[in-house]
MIKE-228483 format. One record per atom (N, C-alpha, C): residue in one letter; atom name; x, y, z. Coordinates in nm, 3 decimals. Each point is the difference from the previous one (the first is absolute). Layout:
BEGIN
  aa  at        x        y        z
   a  CA        X        Y        Z
...
This chain:
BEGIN
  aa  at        x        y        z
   x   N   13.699    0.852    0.053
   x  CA   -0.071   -0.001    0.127
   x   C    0.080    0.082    0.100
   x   N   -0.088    0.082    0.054
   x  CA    0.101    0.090    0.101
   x   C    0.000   -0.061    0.157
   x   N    0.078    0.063    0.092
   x  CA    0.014   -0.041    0.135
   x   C   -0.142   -0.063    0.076
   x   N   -0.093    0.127   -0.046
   x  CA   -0.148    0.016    0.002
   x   C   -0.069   -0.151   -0.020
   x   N    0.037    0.020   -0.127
   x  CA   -0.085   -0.082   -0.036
   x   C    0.024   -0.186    0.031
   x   N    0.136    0.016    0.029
   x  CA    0.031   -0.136    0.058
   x   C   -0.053   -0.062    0.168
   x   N   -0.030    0.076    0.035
   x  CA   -0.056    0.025    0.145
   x   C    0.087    0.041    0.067
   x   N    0.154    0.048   -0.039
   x  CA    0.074   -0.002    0.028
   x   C    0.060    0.158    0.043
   x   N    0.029    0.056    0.082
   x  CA    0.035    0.184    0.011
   x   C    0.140   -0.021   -0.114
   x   N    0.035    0.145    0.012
   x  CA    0.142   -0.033   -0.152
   x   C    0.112    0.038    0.122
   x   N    0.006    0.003    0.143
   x  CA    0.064   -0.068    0.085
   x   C    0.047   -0.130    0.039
   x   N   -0.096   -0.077    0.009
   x  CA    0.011   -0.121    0.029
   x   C    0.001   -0.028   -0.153
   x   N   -0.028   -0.001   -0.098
   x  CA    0.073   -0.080   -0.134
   x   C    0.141    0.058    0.014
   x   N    0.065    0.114    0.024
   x  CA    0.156    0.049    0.007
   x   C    0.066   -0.085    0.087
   x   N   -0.050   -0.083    0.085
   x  CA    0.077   -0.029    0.139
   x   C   -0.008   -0.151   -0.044
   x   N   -0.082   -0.055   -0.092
   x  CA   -0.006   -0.125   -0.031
   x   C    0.130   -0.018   -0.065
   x   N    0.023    0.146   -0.067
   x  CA    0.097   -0.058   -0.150
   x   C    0.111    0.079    0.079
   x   N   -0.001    0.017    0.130
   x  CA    0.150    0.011    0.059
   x   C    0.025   -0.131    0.021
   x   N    0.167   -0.029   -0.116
   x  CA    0.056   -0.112    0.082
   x   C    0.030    0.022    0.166
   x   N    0.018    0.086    0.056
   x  CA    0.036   -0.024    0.162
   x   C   -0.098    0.002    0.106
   x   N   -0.172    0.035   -0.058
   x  CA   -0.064   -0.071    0.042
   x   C   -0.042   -0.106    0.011
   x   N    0.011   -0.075   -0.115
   x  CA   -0.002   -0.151   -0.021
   x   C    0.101   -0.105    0.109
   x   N    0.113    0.072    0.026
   x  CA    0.088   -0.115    0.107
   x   C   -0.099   -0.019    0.117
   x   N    0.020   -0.114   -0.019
   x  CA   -0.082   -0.038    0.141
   x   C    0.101   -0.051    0.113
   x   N    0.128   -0.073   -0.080
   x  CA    0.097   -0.084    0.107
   x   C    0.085    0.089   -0.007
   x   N    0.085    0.015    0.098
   x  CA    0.132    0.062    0.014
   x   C    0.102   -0.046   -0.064
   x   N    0.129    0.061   -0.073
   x  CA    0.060   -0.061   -0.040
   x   C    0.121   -0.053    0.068
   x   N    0.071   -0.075   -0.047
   x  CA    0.086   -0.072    0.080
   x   C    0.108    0.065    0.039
   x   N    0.018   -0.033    0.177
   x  CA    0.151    0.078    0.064
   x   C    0.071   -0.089    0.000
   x   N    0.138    0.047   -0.030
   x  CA    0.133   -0.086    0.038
   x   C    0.059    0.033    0.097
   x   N    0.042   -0.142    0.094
   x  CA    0.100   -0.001    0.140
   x   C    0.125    0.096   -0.063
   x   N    0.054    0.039    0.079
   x  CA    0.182    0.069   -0.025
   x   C    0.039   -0.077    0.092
   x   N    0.087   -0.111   -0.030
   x  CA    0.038   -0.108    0.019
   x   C    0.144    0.012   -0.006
   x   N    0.081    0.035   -0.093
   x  CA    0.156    0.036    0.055
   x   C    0.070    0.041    0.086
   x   N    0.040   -0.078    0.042
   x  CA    0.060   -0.029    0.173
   x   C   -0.025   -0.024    0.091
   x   N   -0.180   -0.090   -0.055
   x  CA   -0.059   -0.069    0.134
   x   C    0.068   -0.105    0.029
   x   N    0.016   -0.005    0.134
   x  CA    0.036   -0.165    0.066
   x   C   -0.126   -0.018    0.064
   x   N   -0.069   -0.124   -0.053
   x  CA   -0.103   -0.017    0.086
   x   C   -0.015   -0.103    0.126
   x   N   -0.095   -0.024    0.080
   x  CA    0.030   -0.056    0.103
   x   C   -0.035   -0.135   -0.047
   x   N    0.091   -0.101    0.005
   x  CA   -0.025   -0.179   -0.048
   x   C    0.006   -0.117    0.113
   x   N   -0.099    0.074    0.136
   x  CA   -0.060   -0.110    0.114
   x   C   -0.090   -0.053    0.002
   x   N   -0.046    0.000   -0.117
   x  CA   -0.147   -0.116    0.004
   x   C    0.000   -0.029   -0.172
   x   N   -0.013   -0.103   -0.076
   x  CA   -0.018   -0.087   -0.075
   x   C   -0.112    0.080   -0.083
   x   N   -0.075    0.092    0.064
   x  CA   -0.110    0.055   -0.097
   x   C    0.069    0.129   -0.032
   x   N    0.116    0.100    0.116
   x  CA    0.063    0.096   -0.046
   x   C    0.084   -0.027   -0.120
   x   N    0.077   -0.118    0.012
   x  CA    0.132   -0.048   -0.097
   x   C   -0.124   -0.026   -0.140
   x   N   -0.134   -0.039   -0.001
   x  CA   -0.030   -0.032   -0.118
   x   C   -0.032    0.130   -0.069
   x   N   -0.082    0.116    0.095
   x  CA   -0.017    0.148   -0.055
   x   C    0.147    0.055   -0.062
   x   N    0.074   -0.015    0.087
   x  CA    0.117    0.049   -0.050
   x   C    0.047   -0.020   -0.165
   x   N   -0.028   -0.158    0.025
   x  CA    0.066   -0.037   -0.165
   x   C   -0.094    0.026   -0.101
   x   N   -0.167   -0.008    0.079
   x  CA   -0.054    0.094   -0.156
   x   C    0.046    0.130   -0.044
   x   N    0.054    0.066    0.095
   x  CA    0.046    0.111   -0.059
   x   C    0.101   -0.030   -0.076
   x   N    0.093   -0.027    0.048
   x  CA    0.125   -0.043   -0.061
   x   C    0.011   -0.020   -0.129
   x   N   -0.114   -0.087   -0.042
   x  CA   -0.079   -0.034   -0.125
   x   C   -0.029    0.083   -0.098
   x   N   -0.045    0.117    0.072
   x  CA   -0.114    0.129   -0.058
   x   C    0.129    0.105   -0.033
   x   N    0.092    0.021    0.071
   x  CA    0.142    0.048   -0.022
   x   C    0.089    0.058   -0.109
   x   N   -0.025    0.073   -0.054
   x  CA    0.113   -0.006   -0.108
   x   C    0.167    0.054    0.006
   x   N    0.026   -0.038    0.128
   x  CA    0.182    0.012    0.041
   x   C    0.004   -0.101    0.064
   x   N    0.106    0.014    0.035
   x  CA    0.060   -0.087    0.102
   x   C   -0.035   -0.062    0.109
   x   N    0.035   -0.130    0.031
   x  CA   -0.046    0.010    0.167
   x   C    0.169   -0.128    0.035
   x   N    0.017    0.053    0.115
   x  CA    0.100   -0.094    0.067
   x   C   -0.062   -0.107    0.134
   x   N    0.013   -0.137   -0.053
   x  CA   -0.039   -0.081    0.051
   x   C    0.118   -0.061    0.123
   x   N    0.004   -0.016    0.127
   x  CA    0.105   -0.067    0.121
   x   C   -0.126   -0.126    0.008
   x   N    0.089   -0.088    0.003
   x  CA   -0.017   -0.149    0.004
   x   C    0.007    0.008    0.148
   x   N   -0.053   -0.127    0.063
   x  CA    0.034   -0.023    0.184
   x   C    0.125   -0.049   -0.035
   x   N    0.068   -0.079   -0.059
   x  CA    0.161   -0.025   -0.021
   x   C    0.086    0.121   -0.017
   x   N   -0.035    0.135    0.019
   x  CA    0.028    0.093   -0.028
   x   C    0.056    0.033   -0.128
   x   N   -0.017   -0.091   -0.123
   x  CA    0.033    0.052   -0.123
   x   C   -0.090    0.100   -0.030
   x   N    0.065    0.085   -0.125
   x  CA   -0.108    0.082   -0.045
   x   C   -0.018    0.005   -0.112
   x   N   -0.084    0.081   -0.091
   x  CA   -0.039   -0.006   -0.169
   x   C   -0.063    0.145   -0.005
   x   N    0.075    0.052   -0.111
   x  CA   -0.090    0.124   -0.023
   x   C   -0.021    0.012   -0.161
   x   N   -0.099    0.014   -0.010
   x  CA   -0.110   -0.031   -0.171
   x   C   -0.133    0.086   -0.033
   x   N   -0.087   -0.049   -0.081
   x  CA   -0.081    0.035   -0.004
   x   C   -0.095   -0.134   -0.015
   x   N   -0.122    0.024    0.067
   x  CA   -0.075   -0.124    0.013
   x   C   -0.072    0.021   -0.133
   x   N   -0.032   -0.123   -0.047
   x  CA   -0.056   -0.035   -0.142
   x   C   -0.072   -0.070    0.038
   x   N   -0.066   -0.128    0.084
   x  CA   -0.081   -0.048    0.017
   x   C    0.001   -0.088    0.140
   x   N   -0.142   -0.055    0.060
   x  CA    0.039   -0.034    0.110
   x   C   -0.122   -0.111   -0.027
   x   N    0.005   -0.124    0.102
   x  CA   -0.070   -0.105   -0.082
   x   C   -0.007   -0.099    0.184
   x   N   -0.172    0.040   -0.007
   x  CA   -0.075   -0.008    0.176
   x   C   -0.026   -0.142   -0.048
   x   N    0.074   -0.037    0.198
   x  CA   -0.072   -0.163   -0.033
   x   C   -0.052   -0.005    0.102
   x   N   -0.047   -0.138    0.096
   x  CA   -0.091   -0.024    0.113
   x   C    0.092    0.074    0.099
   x   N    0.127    0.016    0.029
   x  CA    0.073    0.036    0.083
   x   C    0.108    0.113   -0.031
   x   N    0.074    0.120    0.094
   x  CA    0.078    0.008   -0.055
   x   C    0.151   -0.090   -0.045
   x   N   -0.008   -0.119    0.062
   x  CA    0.143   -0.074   -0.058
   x   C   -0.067   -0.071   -0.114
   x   N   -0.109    0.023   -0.073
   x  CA   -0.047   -0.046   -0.129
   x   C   -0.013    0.130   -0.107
   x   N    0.023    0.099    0.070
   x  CA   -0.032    0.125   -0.079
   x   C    0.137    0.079   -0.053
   x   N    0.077    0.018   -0.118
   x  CA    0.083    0.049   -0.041
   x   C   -0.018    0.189   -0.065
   x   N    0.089    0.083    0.041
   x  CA   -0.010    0.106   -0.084
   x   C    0.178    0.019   -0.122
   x   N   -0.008    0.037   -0.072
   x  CA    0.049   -0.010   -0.135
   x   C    0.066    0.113   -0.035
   x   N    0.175    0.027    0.012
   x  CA    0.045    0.117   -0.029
   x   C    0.087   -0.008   -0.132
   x   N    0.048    0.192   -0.051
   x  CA    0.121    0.003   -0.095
   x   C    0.067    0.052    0.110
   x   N    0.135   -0.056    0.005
   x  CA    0.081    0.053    0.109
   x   C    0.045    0.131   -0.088
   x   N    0.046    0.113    0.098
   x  CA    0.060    0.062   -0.098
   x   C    0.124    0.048   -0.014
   x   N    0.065   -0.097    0.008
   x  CA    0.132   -0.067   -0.004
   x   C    0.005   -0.069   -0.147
   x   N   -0.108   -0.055   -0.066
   x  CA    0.023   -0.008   -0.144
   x   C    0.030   -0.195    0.018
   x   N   -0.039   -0.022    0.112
   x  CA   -0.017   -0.155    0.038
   x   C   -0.135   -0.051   -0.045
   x   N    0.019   -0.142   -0.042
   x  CA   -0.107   -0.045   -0.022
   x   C   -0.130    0.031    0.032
   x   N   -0.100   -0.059   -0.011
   x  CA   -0.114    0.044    0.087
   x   C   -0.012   -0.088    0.075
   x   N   -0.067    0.011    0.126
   x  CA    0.023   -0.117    0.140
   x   C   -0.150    0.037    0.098
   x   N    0.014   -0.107    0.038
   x  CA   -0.172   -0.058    0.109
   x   C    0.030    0.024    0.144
   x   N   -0.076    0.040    0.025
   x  CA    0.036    0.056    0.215
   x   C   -0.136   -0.113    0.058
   x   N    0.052   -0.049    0.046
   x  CA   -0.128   -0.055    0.054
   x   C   -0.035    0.089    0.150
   x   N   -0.194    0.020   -0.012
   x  CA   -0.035    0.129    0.096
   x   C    0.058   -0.026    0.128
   x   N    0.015   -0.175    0.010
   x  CA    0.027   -0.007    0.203
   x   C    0.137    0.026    0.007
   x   N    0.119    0.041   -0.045
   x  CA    0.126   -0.005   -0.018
   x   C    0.035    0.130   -0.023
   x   N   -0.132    0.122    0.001
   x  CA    0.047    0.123   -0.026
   x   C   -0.036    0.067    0.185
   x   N    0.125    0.103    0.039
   x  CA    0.011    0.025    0.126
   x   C   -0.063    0.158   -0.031
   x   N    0.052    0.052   -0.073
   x  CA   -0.020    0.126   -0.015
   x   C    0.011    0.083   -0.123
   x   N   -0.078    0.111   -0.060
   x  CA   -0.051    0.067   -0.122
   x   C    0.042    0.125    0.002
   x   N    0.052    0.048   -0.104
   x  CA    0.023    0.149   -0.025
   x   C   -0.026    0.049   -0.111
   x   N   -0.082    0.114   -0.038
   x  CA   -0.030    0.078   -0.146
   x   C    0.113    0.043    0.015
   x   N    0.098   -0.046   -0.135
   x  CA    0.111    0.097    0.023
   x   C   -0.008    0.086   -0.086
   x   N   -0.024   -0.028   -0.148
   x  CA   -0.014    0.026   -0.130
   x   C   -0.070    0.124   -0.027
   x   N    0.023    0.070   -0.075
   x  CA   -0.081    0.162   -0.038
   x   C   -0.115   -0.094   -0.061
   x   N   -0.104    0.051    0.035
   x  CA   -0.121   -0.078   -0.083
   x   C   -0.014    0.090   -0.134
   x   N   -0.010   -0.071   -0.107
   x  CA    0.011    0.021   -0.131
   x   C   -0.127    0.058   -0.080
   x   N   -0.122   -0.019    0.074
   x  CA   -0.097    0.048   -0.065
   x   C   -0.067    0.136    0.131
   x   N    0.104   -0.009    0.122
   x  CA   -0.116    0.097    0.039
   x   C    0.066    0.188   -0.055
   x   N   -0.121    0.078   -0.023
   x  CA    0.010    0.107   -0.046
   x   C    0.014    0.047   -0.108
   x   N   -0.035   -0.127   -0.024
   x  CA   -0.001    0.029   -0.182
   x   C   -0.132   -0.045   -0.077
   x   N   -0.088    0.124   -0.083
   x  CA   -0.089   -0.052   -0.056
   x   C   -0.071    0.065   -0.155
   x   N   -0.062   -0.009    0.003
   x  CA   -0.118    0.040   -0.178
   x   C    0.035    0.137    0.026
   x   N   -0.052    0.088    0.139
   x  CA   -0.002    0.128    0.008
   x   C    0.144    0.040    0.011
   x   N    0.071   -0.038    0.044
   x  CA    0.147    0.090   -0.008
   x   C    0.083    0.007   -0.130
   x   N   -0.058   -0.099   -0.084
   x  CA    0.021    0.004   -0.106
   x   C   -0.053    0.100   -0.112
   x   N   -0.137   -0.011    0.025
   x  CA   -0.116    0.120   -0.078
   x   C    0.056    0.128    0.021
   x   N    0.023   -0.006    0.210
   x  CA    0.044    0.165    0.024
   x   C    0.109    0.006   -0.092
   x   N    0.139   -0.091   -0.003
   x  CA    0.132    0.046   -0.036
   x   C   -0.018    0.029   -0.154
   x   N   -0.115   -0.039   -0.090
   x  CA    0.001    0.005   -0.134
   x   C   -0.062    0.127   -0.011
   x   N   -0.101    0.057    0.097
   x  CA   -0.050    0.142   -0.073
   x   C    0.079    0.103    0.083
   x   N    0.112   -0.040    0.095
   x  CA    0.113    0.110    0.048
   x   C    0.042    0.058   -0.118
   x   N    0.028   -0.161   -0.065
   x  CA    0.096    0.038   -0.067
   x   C   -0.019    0.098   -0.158
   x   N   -0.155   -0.053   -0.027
   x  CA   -0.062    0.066   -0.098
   x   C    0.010    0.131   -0.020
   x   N   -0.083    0.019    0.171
   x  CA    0.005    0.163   -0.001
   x   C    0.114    0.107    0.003
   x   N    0.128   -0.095    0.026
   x  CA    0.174    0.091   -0.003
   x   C   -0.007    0.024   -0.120
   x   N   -0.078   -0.065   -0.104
   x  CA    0.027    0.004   -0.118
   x   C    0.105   -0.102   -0.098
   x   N   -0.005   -0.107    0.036
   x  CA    0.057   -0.116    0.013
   x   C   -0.065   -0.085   -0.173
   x   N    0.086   -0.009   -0.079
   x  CA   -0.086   -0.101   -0.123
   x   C    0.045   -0.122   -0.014
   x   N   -0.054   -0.060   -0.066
   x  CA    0.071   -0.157   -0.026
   x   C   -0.020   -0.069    0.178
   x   N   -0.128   -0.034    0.050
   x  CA    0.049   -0.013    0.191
   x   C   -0.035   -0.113   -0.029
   x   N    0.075   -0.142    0.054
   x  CA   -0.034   -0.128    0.068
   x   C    0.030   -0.022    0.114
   x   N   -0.093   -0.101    0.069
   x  CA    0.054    0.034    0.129
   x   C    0.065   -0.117    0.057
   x   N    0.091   -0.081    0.063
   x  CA    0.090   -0.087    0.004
   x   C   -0.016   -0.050    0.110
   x   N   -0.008   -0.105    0.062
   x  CA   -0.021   -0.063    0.122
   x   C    0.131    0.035    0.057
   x   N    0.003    0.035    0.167
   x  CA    0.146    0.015    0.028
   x   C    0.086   -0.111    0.009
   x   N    0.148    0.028    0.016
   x  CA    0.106   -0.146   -0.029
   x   C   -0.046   -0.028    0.136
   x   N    0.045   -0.172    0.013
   x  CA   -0.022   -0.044    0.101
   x   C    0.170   -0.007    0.086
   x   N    0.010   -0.051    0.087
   x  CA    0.170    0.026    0.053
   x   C    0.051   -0.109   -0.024
């Protein structure tokens, strides 16, 4: 059956079977978040904050109002009716146990950490494999980079 005959022009069947006509949603942007300090004066800022924190893959340094501090990576955070019921969950990275912050006891937030997944993806990989093809390159795998 041709374009024709589908009721279809052999335009609009070409544009069907473009995958990049088909996106309808945008795809997802990421914050650049390393070396935000964000602002933690309202109870709904301090809770945005720690979803990020969450979403994170470096570091973040936590100041307690006792002015202690903790710097880790958050692994999980666990919402209750309040924040002095609501805990977030670090690896220090100091190589210390893992330890509980409770949210009302945290004064202040810092991304300190290189975030670990941003800039890295499917395509820089594809590009770096047919760079390398076309130098003339045999035997190519391509290796996730070391982490630090």
């Amino acid at each position: 059956m041709s374009g024709r005959e589908s009721g279809r022009t052999p335009a609009a069947a070409t544009e069907i079977t473009n995958p990049d006509a088909l996106e309808v949603v945008p795809g997802a942007t990421r914050d650049k978040l390393e070396g935000w300090v964000p602002e933690l004066a309202t109870a709904q800022e301090l809770l945005a904050a720690l979803e990020h924190a969450f979403d994170y893959r470096g570091d973040v340094l936590i100041t307690r109002k006792d002015g202690s501090k903790i710097e880790g990576y958050v692994f999980d955070r666990r919402a209750g009716k309040t924040l002095a019921d609501s805990i977030v969950r670090l690896l220090p990275k100091d190589g210390s146990p893992k330890t509980s912050v409770c949210y009302a006891d945290i004064a202040a937030l810092v991304f300190t950490g290189r975030d670990m997944a941003a800039g890295r993806s499917w395509e820089t990989w594809v590009r770096q494999y047919w760079e390398k093809k076309a130098a003339g390159e045999s035997d190519i795998s391509l290796q996730p980079e070391k982490l630090e």
